[in-house]
Structures are given as C-alpha cells and as structure tokens.
PAGU-357310 format. One record per atom (N, C-alpha, C): residue in one letter; x, y, z. Coordinates in steps of 0.05 Angstrom, whole numbers, plus 5000, padded with zeros to 4 digits. Example, Ala and Ser with C-alpha at 12.3 -4.5 7.8 and 13.67 -1.06 7.14 Angstrom:
BEGIN
a526448865156;a524649105156;a526449345156;s525749555142;s527349795143;s525850015157;
END
This chain:
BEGIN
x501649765000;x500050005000;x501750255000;x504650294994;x506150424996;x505950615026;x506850465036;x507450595073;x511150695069;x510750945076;x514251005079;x515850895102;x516850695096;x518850645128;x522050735125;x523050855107;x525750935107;x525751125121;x524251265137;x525151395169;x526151405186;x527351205192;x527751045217;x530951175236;x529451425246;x531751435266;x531451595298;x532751495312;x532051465340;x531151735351;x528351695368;x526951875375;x528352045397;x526452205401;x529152405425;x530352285444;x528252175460;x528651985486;x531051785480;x531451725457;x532151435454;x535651625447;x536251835430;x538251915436;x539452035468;x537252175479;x538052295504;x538951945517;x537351705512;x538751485529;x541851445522;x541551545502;x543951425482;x546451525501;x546351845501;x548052035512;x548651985539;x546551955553;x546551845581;x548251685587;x548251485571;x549451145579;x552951215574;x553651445556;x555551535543;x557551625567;x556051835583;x557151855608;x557651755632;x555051545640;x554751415664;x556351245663;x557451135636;x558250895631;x561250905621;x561851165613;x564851185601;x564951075573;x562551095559;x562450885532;x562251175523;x563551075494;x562351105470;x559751145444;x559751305435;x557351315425;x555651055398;x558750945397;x558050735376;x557250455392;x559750435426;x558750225434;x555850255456;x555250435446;x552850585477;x549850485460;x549650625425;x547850445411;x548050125411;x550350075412;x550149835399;x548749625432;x549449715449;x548649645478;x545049675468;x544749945465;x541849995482;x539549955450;x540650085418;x539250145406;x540450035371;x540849735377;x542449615348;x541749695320;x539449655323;x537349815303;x538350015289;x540050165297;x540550475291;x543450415275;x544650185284;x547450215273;x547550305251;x546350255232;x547050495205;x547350815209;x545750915231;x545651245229;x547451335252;x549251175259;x552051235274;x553351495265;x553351705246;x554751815238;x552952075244;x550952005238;x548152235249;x548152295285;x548352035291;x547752115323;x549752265332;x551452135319;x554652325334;x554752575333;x553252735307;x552852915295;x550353205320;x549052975319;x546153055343;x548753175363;x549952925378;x550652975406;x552453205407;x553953215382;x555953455373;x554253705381;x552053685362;x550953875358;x548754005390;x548253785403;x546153845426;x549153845446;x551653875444;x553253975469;x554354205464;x554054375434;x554354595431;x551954845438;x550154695434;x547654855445;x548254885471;x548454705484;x548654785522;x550554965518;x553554945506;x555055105514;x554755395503;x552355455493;x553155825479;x549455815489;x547655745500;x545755775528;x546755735546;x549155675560;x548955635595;x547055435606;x546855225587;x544455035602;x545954735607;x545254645626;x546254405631;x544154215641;x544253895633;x542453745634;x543553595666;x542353385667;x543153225692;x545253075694;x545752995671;x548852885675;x551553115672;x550653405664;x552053565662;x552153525691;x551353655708;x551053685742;x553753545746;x553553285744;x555553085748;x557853145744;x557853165713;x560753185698;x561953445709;x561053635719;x562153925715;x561953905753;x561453735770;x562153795800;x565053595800;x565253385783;x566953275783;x569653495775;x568253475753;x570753665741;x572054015762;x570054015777;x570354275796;x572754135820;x571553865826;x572253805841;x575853745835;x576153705822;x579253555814;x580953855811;x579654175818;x581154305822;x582154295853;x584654425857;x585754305890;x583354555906;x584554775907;x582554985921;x580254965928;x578754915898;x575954875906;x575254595925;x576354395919;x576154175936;x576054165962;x578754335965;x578854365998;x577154546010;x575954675993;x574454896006;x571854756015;x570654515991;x568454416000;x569254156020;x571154026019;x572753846035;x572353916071;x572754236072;x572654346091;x570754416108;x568654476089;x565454366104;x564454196108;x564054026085;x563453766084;x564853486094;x565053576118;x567553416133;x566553096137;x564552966135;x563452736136;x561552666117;x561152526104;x560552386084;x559252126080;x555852176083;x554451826078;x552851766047;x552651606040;x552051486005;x550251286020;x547851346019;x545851136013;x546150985982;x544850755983;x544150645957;x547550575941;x549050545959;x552150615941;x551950275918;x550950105923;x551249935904;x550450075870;x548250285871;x547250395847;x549150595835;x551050675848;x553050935840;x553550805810;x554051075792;x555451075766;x558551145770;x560551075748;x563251125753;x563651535767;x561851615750;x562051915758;x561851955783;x559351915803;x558851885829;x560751845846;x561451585839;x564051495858;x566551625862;x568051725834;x569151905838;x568852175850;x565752285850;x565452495863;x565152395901;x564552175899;x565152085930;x568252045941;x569652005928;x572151975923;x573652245930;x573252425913;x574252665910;x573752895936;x571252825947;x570452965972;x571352925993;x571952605995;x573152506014;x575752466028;x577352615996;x580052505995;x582652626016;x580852896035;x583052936044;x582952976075;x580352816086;x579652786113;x578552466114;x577552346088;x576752106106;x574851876108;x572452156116;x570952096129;x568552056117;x568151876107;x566451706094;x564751516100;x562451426101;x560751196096;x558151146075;x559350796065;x556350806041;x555750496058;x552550636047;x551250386059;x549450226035;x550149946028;x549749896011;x549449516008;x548349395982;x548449085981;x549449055962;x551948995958;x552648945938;x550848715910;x550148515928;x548048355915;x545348455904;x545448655909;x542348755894;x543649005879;x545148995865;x545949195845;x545249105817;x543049225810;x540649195782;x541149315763;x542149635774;x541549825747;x543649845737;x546249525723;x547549655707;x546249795677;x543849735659;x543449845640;x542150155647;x542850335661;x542250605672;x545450665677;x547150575678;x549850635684;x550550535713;x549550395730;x549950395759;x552550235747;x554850165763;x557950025762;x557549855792;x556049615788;x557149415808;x559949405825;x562649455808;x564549445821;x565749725840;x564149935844;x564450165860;x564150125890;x561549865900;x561949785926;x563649625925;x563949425914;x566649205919;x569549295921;x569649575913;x572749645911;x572849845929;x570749935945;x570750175965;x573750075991;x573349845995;x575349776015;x577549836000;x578449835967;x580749895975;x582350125969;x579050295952;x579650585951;x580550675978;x578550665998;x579250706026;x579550606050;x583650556041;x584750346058;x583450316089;x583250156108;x583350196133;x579950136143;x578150206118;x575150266121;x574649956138;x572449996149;x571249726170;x568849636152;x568249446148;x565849326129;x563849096155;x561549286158;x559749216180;x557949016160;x557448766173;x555948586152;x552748686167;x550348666160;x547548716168;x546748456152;x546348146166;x546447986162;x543547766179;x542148006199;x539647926211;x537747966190;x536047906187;x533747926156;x531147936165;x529648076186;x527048186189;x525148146167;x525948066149;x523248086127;x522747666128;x524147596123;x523447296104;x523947156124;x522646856129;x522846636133;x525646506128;x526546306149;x529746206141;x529346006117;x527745846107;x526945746089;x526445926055;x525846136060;x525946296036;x529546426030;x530946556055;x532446656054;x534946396049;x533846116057;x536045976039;x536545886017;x533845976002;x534446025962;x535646295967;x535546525976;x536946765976;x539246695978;x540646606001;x543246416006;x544546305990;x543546145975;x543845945950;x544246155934;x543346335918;x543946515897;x546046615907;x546646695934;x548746925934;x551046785935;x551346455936;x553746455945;x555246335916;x552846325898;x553746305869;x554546555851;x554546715866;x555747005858;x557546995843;x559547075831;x562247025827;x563547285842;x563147565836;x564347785859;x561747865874;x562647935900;x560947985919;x562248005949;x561248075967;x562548055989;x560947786006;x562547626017;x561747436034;x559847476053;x556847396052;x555647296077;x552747106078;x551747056110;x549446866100;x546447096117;x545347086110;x542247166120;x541246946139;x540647026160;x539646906178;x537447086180;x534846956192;x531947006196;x532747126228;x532447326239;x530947456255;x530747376275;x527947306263;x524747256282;x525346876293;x526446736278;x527346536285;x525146336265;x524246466247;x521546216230;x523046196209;x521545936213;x523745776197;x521845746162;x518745706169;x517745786142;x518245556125;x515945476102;x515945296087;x517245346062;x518445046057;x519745066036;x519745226009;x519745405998;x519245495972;x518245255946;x516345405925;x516045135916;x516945215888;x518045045863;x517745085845;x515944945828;x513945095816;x512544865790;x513144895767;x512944615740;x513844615721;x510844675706;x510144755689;x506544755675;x507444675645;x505344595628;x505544455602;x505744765591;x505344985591;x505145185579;x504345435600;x504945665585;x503845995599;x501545975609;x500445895596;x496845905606;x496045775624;x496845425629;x497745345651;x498045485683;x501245545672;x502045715701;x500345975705;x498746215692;x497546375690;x494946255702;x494545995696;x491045905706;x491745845740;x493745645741;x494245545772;x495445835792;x496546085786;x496446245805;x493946355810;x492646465787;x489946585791;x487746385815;x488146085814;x486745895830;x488245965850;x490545975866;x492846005879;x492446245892;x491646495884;x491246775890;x488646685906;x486546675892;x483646605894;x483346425925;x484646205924;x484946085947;x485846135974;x487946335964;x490046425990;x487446736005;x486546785983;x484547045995;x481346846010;x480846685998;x479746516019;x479446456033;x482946416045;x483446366071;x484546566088;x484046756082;x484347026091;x486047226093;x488147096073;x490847296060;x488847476040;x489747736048;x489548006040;x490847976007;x489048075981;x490048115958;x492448365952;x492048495980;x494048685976;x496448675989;x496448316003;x499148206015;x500648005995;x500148085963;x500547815950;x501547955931;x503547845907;x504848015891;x505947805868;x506047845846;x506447655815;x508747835809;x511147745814;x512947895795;x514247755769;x515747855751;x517347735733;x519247865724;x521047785696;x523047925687;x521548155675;x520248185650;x519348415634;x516348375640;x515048555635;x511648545635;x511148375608;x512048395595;x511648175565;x510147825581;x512347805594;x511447545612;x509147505624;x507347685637;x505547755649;x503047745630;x502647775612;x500647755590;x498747555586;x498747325588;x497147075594;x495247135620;x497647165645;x497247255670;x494347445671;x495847735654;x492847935658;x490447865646;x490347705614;x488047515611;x486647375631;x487347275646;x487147065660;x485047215682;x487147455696;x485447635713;x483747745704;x483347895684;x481147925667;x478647805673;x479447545652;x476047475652;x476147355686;x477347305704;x476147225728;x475147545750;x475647665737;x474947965751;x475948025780;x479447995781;x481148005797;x482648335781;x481548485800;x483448795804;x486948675799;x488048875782;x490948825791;x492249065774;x494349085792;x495649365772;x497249235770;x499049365747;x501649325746;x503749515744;x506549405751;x508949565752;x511249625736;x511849735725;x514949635708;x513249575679;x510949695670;x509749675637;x506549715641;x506649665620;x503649775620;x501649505613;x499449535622;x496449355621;x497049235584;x497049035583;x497048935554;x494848975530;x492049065539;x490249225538;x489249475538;x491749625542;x491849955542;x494449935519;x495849725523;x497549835495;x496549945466;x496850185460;x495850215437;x496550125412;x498150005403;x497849755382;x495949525394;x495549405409;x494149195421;x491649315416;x490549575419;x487949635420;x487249735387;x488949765372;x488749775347;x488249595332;x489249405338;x489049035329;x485948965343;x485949025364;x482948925376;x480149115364;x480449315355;x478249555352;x477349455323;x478949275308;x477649135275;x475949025288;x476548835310;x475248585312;x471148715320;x471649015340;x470249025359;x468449115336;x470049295312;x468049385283;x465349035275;x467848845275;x465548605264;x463448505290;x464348585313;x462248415337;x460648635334;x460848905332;x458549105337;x459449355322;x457649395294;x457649625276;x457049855292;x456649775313;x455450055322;x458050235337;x459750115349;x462050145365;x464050405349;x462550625358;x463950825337;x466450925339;x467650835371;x470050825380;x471350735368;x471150505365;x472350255348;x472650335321;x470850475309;x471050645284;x472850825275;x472651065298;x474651245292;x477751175295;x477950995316;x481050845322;x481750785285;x479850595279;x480750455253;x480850635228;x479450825232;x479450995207;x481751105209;x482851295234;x485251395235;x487851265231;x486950975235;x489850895218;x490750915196;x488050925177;x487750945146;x490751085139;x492650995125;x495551245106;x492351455088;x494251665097;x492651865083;x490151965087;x488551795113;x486752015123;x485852205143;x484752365132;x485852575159;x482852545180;x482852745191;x480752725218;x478252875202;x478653025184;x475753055169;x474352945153;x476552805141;x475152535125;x473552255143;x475552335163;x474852075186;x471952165198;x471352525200;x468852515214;x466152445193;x467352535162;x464952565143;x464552275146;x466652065150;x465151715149;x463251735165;x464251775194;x462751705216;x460351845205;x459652065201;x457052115202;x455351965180;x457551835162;x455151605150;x454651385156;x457251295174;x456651065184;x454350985205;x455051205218;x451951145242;x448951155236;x447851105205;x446751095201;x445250905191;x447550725189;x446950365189;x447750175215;x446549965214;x447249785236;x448349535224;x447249525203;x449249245181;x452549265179;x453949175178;x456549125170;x456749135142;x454548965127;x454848945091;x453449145099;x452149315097;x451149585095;x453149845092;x455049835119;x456549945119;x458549915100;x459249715093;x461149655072;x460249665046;x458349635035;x457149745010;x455550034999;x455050125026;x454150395030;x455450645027;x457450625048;x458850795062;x462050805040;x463650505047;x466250475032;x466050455006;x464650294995;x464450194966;x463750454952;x463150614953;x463750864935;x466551024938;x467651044959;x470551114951;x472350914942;x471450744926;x473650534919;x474450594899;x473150724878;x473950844852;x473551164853;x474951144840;x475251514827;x476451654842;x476951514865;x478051744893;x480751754893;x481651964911;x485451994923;x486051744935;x483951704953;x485251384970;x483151154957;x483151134938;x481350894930;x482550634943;x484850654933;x486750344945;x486450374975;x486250544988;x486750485020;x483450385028;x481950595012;x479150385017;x478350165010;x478650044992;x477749844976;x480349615001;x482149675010;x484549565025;x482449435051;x480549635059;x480349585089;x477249505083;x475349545063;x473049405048;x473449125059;x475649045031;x477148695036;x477148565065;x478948745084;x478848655105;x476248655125;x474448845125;x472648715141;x470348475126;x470148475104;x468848235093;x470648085099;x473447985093;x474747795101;x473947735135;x474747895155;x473647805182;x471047765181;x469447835182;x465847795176;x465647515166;x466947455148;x466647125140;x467946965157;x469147045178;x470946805183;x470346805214;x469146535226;x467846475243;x470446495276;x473246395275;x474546365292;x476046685298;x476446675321;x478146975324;x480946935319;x482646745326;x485246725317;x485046715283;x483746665268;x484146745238;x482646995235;x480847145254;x480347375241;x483147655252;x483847465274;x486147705282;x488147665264;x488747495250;x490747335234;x490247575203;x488347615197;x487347745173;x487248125182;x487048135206;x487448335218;x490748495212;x492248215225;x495148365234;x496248435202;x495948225175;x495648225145;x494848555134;x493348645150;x492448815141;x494749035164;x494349035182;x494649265203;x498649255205;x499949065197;x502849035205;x504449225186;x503149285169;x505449515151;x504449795160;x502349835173;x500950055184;x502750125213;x503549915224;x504249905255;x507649955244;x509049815233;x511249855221;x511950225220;x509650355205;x510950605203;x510350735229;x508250755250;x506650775269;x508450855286;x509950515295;x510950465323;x515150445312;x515650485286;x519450505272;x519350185282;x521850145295;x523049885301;x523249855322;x520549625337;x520949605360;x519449295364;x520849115366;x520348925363;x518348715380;x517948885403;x516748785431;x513848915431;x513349025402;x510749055396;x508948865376;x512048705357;x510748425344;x510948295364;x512248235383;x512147985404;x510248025418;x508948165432;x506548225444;x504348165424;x503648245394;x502448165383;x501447855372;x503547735364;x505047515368;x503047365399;x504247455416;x502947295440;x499347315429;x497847605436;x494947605428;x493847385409;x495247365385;x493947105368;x494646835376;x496346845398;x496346505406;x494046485433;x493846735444;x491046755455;x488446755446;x488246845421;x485346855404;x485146515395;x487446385399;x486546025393;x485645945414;x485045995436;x483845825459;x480846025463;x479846135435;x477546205447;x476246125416;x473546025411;x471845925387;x470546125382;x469546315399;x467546545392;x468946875389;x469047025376;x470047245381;x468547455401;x466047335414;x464247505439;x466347505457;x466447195461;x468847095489;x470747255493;x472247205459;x475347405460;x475847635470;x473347855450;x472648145463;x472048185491;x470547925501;x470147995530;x471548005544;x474347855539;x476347815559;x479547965551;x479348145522;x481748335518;x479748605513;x478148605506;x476848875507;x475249045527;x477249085545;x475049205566;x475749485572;x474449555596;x473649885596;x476250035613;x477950135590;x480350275596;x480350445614;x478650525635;x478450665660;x477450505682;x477350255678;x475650115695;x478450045723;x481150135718;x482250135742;x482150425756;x481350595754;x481150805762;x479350885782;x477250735779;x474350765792;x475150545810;x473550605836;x473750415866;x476250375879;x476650605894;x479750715891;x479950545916;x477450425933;x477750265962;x478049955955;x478249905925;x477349635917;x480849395929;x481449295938;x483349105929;x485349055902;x487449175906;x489649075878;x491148835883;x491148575863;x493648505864;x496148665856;x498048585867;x501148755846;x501948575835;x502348665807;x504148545780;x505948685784;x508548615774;x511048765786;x512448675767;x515148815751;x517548715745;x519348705766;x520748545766;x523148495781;x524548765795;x525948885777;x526349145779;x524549385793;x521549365785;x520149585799;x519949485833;x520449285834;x519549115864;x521749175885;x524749245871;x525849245888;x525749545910;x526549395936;x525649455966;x523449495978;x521549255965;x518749275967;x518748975978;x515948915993;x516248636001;x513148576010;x512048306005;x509548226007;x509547976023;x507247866033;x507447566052;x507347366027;x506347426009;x506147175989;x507847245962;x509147215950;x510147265918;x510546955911;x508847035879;x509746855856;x511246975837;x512946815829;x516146915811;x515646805784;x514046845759;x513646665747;x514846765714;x514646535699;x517146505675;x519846595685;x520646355695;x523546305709;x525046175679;x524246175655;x525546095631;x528346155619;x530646135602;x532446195601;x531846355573;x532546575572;x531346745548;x529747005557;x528546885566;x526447085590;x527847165623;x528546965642;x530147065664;x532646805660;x534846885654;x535847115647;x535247285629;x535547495621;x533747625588;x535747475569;x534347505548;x535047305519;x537647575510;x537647785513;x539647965511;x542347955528;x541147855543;x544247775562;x545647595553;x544347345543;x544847075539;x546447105508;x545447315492;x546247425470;x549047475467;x549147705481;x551447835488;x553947705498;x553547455510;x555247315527;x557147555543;x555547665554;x557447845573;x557647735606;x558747635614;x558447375643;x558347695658;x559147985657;x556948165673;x554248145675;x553648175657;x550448265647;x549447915657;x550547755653;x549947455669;x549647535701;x551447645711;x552647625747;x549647805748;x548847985731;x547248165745;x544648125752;x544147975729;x541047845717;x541147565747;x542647505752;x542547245782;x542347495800;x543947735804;x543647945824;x540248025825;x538548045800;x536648065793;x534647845810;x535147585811;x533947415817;x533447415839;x535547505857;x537247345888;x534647645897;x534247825880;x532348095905;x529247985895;x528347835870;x525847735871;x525547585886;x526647355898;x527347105908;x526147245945;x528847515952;x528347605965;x525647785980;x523847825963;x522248075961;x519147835984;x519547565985;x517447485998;x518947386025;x516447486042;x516247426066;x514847236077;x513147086073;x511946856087;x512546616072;x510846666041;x511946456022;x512346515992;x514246275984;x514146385949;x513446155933;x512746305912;x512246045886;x513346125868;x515545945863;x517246025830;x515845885803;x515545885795;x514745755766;x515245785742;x515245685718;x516445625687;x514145435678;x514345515649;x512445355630;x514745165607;x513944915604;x515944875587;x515544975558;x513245035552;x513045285525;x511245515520;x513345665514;x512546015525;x510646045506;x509246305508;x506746415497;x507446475474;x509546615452;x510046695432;x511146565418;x511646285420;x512246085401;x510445825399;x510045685427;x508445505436;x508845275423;x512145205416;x513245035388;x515144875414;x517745055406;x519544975429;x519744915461;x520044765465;x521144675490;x523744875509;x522345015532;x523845205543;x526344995563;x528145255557;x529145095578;x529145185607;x529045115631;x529145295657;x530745425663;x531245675674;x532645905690;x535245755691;x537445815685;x539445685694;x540545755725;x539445905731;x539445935765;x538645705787;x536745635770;x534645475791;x537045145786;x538245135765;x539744935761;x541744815776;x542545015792;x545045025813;x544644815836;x545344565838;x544944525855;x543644585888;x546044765902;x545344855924;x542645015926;x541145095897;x539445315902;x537145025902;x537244825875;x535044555875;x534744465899;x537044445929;x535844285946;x533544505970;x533544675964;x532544855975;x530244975961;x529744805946;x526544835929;x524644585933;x522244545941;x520844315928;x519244405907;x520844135887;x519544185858;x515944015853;x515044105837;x513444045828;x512543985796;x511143745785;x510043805762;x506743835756;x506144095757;x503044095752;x502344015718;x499843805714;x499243695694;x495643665691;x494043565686;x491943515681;x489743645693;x490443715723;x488043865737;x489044085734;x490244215727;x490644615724;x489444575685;x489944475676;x490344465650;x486944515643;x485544265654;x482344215649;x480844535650;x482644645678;x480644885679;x481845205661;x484745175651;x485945345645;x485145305616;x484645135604;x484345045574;x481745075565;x478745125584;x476545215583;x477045505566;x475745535544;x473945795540;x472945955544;x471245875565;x469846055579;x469346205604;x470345935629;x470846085655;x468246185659;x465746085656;x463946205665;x462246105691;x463345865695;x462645815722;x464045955747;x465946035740;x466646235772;x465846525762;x464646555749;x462646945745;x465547175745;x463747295741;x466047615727;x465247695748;x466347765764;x466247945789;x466848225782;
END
C-alpha cells in the first residue's frame, strides 16, 4: 500500500538514552547504541552529529542537563582549592544506595573525601540491578580498597523472610562470582515452608494455577494486597492479565503497561470490535485513523455515514464501496472494504486477528519505527485468540473498559510487578513466574555473552527471590506464549544445585490444565 518506512531514526528519548549511557558508563557513542539501540547502527554518523550538535547548544545557552551536574562537580572538584574548600565543610560523608552509584558518582565520593576521610556508604552489593542506567557494580566492591583501613559492617539479621525462603536467597548469593561474603539468617527465628517450584505444560497453565492460587489464598484470609506476581519484563505477564481479566481479579501493574491499554494491542482489537458491533463508533474512529492518508475530516464525514446503518454489509457497501473508485485513496479503501468482509466471514478469532495483523502490520511498522516487543506482544494475542471459538468470548476478555482501574479507589489490587520495579518492596506471598532461560535471564544477556550482564540478571533474581516474606512460588512453562513450538529450557539459576535442594519441585499436569484450557470460565462469574 506504499507505507514509507525509510525513516527510521532514533526518537529524542532514545538519543537522550543514548548520551546518558555515554557518560554514566564511560562508553562511547558507537558502543552505547550498539548496547541499548542496534537498530540504529547504520545512522551512527548522524547521532554523533546530534550529540555534537546538542553539546554545543548547552555551551553558547548556559544550560546543563543532569548528567552535566555530574560531569562539571566532578570536574570542579579535581581542582585543589575548590576541593578543599568544600572538603572543609563537608567534613563527613554518607551514600545511601552506594551499590547503584555510576563511575561519575564514585569519583565524586572519592574526591570529597580524599583529604579527611570520612566516609560511609551503605549498601548490598547483591542487589545491584541498574547496570543498564549506568549503575557500576564494582564501585561497592572496591570501596575497601579505595579506602584503605575502612571497616565493612555485615547487616546479616533479615526481618523480612522466613529461614526457608532466605535459603534460596543464600543459594543465589553464594553463586555470585564477585560479591562480598555472607549468610542471612531469619530474625524472628521462623523457619517457614519450603519454597515451591512448579513446572506447567505451557503459559496459560501457570497463569491459570496462580489465579486458582491467589483465589484460594484470599479465601483463607490472606489479603490481595499481601500478595504480589512478579517477573522479568511485563511481556511475561500477559497470559497472567488475561487470565485476571475474565476472572474479575483487580490488579495493577508495575514496570509496563496493562497489555490492553497498549495502543497497538487496542488497534489490532478495535477491527475485531468493528465485526462484533457496527455500532462501536469508538472502534470506528481508532480504525479509520489508521487509514495512510486520512485525515480527521475525512474520518468525521465517514462516521456521520456510518451511524446510520447497523449492518456491517451495509456499511461496507454503503458507506466504503463508493470511495473505491475515482478517489485519492481508493486503494486504501477498497484495502480495508477486503478486510472487514474477510473477518465477517470467518467464524474463529485467531484467523480473524490473523487477517487483521495482514492488514494492520505495515500500518504499525510505520506507526510504532523498530520496535520489536510490539510484534512479540502481538504475536502472544493471536496465540490467545486460539483458545477461544467465539470472538464474543475474545472481546470479552481483551476488550475491556480502559478506565475501569481508576474507579473504586477502596477496591483490592493484586501487584504485577517487574523484578526491577519491586525492588525494596516486600509482600507475605510472591509468585516469581517465567523462570525460563531467554526470559530470566533476558535472551539479551544470553546474547551478548557478557558473564556481567549474566552476574547481574542472578543479582536480579537473588532480590525477587528476596522480596517474599511468608511464602514463594517460583514457576516456568515448558513452552512460552510466543512460540508455543519449542521446548523451554529452565532459569539456569534454579539449576544450581545448592539453590535445587532448597526448592520443592513440582510438576503440575491435568488438573490446572482442564480448567485453564476452558473457554469460557463462566462458572466462577466476572466479578
């Protein structure tokens, strides 16, 4: 349909990351893309050009961004005078959070300190996450020998967890490779049930048995807002919020957005809602506006013809079938004609979303540039539209009312969480789920073969692992939602010996499956 995609270059945000990582990180602008934005490697010559160009701007405005702050106290600092002058006030010195410091930081902790002393960071080395933000893992590990003499207090009592949870914590840490030595001991003296792991035949599976699992535990009188689903990316979670969905379980989430507010996801869904109900004018204007080449006045003159039928062939012979010839966009109409007669004939929703994405993927291409975790998300939706025969069902359980978390502000949330948004947060119950290798660790780590970006992604694990207090449930599917071909393999974490004897495993099979493999779910009601 001639869509222009030779555009393609990185939006503001995505250079300002660029630049960021440039500093925090001591990289380069070629190796800082190739880290955060591969995609781009051809326009390497342009960005450089940008950054050239956006550090001459600050300098003839007087403006400085946030990592300027940095660079230019550092650089103040490494004069002798001024140093001592602030040296001289600032005679003691504490760093919360010191595991997160960037190389800049440290040196500016460094530099303040350098001619009295008197210093303290308080910090875990084991829960240092944000190397892709610039944080430098190795800034607490080397503090002892920046500053000879320093005393290293271990805080080794653990108020939050059960000794039973804290010895998969145990187990991770002592598979560390750098780290500072120690063990977590429980407190309170509870010793707490074993952690469990389960294996499920698939996503939907493990997505059906927590929702029963949630459901049960609030039964017995655990609080929904003492319970928490985390994972690696929100991508993972997607089966999951289906799942909550049609059982009419509240839940927010953390670290991404509702898979149903994504707007590609609701663009792909608003065809479908055109064939369940002509009348859905919402659903109309979404779709018209995708149209290449039409604008918002063309889009209103439809609507006001459209709402004048209730047929679909009405609408489509009425309304479209006269701009198919003679017009500017004949081809874009007669384009999207095809496609709703094509869905209208076709009884299953996984082939009408199938005829959908045919139609809508060169549209999303120019839409959303290169971002690939918007086909994989997509991708996932049509392996969800196969476990439903009717497209009422489908709509009822991805199409729902995009303010409906807003309203009943006293109501109960579960938390969905990424790994990352969770940390220094903590609940009586967490499930940890797609423990897969690809997924936790990320398939970008595993890529890279960088055994950092390895140490960090287990650093990652050891604070999920951490984050429950009474009990946990780890879990993995042996095939994930976006292929549903291959055979996953498990977390290579969980592989470690010392961490396996400190799990009881499980294989769930036939009774999660019977009720997770249903259609309909209409015997436990939409609450």
């Amino acid at each position: 349909m001639g869509y222009d995609q030779d555009k393609e270059f990185p939006k503001k945000n995505e250079l300002k990351n660029v630049f960021s990582l440039c500093i925090n990180k001591g990289m380069n602008v070629d190796d800082a893309v190739l880290k955060k934005y591969q995609d781009y490697e051809g326009r390497l010559v342009e960005i450089k050009s940008v950054q050239k160009e956006y550090a001459e701007y600050k300098r003839k405005n007087n403006c400085v961004d946030y990592d300027d702050l940095l660079v230019y106290l550092k650089v103040i600092l490494e004069i002798d005078d001024v140093r001592a002058r602030l040296s001289s006030r600032y005679r003691y010195i504490m760093v919360d959070e010191f595991q997160d410091t960037n190389g800049v930081q440290a040196d500016i902790v460094r530099l303040l300190a350098k001619k009295h002393g008197n210093v303290m960071v308080v910090g875990d080395d084991a829960q240092s996450i944000y190397g892709f933000r610039g944080a430098n893992h190795q800034n607490i590990l080397e503090f002892p020998k920046k500053f000879v003499g320093c005393k290293v207090i271990k805080l080794q009592a653990n108020y939050r967890s059960t000794q039973a949870i804290l010895d998969v914590g145990n187990a991770v840490l002592n598979n560390m490779s750098h780290k500072f030595e120690k063990r977590l001991v429980s407190a309170t003296g509870n010793t707490g049930e074993k952690p469990t792991l389960r294996r499920f035949d698939d996503v939907y599976d493990e997505a059906g048995w927590i929702v029963q699992k949630v459901l049960g535990l609030k039964e017995a009188g655990v609080e929904v807002s003492d319970m928490a689903v985390l994972f690696r990316t929100a991508f993972t979670s997607m089966p999951l919020q289906a799942e909550l969905v049609k059982r009419g379980i509240r839940f927010k989430l953390f670290g991404g957005r509702k898979f149903y507010e994504m707007a590609y996801v609701r663009d792909a869904v608003s065809y479908l809602r055109i064939v369940a109900n002509p009348a859905d004018e919402l659903a109309w204007q979404r779709v018209l506006l995708l149209l290449p080449g039409i604008g918002v006045r063309t889009v209103e003159r439809l609507l006001d013809l459209i709402v004048h039928y209730t047929s679909l062939t009405d609408i489509i012979d009425k309304v479209f079938a006269p701009f198919c010839t003679g017009q500017k966009h004949s081809e874009t109409f007669e384009a999207i004609k095809k496609l709703l007669q094509a869905i209208s004939a076709e009884p299953m929703p996984a082939r009408q979303l199938a005829s959908v994405m045919e139609h809508y993927g060169p549209i999303m291409q120019v839409k959303y540039k290169k971002d690939p975790s918007r086909t994989k998300e997509l991708v996932m939706l049509a392996h969800m539209a196969r476990r439903y025969d009717t497209l009422k069902d489908f709509l009822a359980d991805v199409a729902v009312d995009p303010d409906r978390d807003s309203k009943d502000g006293d109501v109960e949330f579960l938390t969905l969480s990424t790994v990352h948004s969770a940390k220094g947060l903590e609940w009586g119950r967490v499930f940890l789920m797609g423990l897969i290798d690809g997924v936790f660790p990320s398939g970008r780590s595993l890529i890279d073969g960088d055994d950092g970006d390895i140490e960090e992604e287990k650093r990652l694990f050891y604070v999920a692992v951490t984050r429950a207090k009474d009990e946990l449930f780890l879990s993995f599917a042996n095939k994930s939602g976006s292929t549903e071909r291959s055979i996953s393999k498990p977390c290579r974490f969980l592989e470690a010996q010392n961490v396996k004897r400190n799990l009881e495993e499980q294989t769930v099979r036939s009774s999660v499956k019977a009720v997770s493999r249903s259609f309909k779910y209409r015997k436990y009601g939409r609450r």
